[in-house]
N, C-alpha and C positions, 0 to 999 in steps of 0.2 A: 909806519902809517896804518897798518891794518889793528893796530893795541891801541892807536889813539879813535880809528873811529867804534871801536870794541868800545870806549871808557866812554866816549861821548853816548852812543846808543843805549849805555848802561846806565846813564846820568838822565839821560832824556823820558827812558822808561819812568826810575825811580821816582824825577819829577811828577810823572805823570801819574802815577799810584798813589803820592800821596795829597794828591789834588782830587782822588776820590771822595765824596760828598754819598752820605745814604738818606732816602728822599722816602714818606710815605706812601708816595706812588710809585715807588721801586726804584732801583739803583741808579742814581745816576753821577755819570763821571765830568769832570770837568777836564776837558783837551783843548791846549792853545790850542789856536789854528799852527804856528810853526811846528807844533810838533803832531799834531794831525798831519799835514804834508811828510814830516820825517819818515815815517810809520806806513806812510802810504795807503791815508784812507780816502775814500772814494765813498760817494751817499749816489745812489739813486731816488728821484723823487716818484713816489707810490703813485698811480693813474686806477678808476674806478673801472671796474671789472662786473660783469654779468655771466650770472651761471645758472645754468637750472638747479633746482632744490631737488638734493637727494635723499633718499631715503637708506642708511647702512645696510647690507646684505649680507647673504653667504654665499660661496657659488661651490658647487660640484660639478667635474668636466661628468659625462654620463659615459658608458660605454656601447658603444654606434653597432655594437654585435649582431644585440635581436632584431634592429633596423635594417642592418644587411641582409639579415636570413631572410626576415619577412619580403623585401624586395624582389631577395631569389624566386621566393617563392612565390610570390605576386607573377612576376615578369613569366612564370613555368603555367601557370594559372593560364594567363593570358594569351599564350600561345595554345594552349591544350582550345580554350572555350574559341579562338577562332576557327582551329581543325573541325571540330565538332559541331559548331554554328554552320560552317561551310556543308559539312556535310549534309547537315542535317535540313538546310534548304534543299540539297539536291533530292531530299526524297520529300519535301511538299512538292518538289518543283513534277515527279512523277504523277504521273495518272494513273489513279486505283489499281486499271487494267493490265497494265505494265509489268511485264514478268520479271523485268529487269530489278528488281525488289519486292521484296513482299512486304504485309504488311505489319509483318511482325519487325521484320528490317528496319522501313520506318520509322514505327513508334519505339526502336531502340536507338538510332541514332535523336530522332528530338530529345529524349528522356537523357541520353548522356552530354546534349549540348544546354541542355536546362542547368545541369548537375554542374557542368563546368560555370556556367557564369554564376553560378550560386556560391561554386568556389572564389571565383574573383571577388565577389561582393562581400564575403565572411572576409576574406585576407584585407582589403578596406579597411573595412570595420575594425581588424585587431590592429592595424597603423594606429587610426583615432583613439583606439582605447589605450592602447601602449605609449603614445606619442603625445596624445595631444591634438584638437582640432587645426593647428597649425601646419602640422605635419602633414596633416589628413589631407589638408587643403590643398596640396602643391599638384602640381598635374605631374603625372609620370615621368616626363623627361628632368621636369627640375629635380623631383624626388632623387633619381637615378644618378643626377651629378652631384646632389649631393652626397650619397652614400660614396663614390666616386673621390669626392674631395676627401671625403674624411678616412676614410682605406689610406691617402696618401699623406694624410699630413697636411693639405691643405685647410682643413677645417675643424671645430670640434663643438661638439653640443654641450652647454654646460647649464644645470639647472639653477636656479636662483631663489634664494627662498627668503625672509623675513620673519619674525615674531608676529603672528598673530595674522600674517600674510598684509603685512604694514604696507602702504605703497604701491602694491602689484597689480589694483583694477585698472586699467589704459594703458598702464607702463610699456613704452614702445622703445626705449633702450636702454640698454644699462654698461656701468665701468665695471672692469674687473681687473683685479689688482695680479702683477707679474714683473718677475724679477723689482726693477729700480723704477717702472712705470703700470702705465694699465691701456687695456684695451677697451674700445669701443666696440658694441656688441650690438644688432636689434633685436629685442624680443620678435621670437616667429609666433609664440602662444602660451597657452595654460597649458603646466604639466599634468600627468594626469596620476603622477606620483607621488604622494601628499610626504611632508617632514615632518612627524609626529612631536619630536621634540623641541620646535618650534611651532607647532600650530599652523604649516604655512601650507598653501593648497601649490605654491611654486609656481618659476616661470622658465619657459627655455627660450636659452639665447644662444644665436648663432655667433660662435667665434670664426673668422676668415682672414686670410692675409698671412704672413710670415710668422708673427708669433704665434698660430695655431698649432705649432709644432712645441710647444711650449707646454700644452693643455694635454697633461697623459691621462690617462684613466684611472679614475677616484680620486686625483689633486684638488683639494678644498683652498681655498684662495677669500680673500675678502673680496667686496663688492660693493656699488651703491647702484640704487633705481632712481632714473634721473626721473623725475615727477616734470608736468606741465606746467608749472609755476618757478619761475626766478627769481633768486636772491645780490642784492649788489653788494660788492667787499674791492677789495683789492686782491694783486697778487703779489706775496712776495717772492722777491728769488731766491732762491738755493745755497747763492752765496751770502745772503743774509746772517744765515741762520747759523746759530749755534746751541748745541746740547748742553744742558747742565741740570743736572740734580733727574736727570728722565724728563724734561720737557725741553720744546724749543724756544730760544727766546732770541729779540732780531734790536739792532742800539738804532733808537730811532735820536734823530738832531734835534736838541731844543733851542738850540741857540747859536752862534759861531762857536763856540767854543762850548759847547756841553754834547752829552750822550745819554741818552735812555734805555737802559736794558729790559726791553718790554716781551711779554710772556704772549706767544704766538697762541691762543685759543683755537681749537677745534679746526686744524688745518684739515683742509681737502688738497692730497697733492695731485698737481699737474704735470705736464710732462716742463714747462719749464719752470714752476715752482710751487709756491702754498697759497691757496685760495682759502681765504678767511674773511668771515663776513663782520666781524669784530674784532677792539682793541688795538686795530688801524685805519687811519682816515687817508682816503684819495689828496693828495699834497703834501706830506709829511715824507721827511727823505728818512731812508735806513739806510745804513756804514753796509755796502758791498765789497767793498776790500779795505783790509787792515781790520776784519771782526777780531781775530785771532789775537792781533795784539792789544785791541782794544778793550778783550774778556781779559789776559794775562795783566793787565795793567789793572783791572777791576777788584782781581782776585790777589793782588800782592798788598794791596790798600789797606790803611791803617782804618782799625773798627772804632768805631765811638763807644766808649767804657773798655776796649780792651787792653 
């Protein structure tokens, strides 16, 4: 039993290979339906998909170091200019005559609680210059959980940059590419760290969530900047697709019995497949199962002239 359905699956292949037909608009195979069912293909019908327009990026995770130091040393700042502020009302709060300080006392405690908030105000300052006005802007406590996060793995700051700084004025999120998918990320702001070899003034984006553990320090990773503007395409799925020659291509249905091996242009992948805004129309089915044998059948096919 198992050598006669071996000879039958070998017969039904064969047939099927040399019912290959090559088409100017790209390969297409001719499959009864009985032996589409044999083979076990399956089509899903394509549905129109909306996405924002990207713009391609680069991203570098940053390392959160001088961020922490500065905090230390903000948060030591801080404390110091309260002591000092405290004190230093206690001696307006005296009268001249008051032997309990003099006046030399005084005007040394004002002069080192000046000193202190001047230090808080410089340490400010070198956040926004180092960081970025994004950074600059968060109020202390959220500052402080993030440096928090990111000490732990919860987080990571990764800068984002383009040619010529393409796409970056508004840019309020962006993808960034890891392991078999990508993360979703907001821009907090402008870097304040330019990418000379790309011309890009840069952007930081805050990575959070589970794969932040993912993002070590200096891993360059691909990226896009989702822009304000959306494009319509389809999605294909995963199981569509197949590799040949270094592109992907997916057998769209042209008939009961035919298949179109069509060349996937400028995929954007998703977490469940390829978002392509061309070379597929919304109602057109693609072979989800049985690709495998439906490529193997393609590629065993007799050539015209050969």
């Amino acid at each position: 039993m198992g050598d006669g359905r071996t000879l039958t699956s070998l017969a039904l292949t064969m047939a099927l290979a040399a019912a290959a037909q090559p088409a100017a608009a790209g390969p297409v195979l001719n499959v009864p339906p009985a032996v589409q069912t044999h083979l076990g293909v399956r089509t899903q019908i394509l549905t129109v998909r909306q996405r924002s327009v990207q713009v391609a990026a680069f991203a570098k995770v940053l390392d959160p170091g001088p961020l922490s130091q500065l905090e230390s040393d903000l948060d030591t700042a801080i404390a110091a200019a309260a002591a000092s502020g405290a004190e230093a009302a206690r001696a307006r709060a005296l009268s001249p005559g008051n032997t309990a300080m003099s006046a030399k006392d005084a005007e040394a405690a004002i002069s080192q609680a000046r000193q202190d908030e001047a230090r808080v105000a410089l340490l400010r300052r070198q956040i926004g210059l180092q960081w970025g006005p994004g950074v600059a802007r968060m109020s202390d406590a959220r500052r402080r959980a993030l440096v928090k996060a990111l000490s732990e793995g919860r987080a990571a700051l990764v800068q984002v940059d383009t040619p010529d700084s393409q796409g970056q004025a508004g840019a309020r999120t962006v993808e960034i590419d890891i392991g078999q998918g990508s993360v979703h990320a907001p821009v907090i702001g402008p870097s304040r760290n330019a990418e000379p070899r790309l011309q890009s003034s840069g952007l930081i984006a805050l990575v959070t969530g589970k794969d932040a553990v993912l993002f070590s320090i200096g891993l360059t990773q691909s990226a896009r900047i989702n822009q304000p503007s959306s494009q319509t395409g389809v999605l294909l799925p995963r199981a569509a697709l197949v590799r040949y020659e270094g592109l992907d291509w997916a057998y769209v249905r042209r008939g009961p019995g035919q298949f179109e091996r069509r060349q996937v242009q400028a995929p954007t992948p998703e977490k469940d497949g390829d978002f392509v805004a061309r070379g597929f129309q919304p109602g057109e089915q693609v072979a989800v199962q049985g690709v495998a044998a439906l490529f193997a059948a393609e590629q065993g096919a007799p050539r015209r002239g050969g």
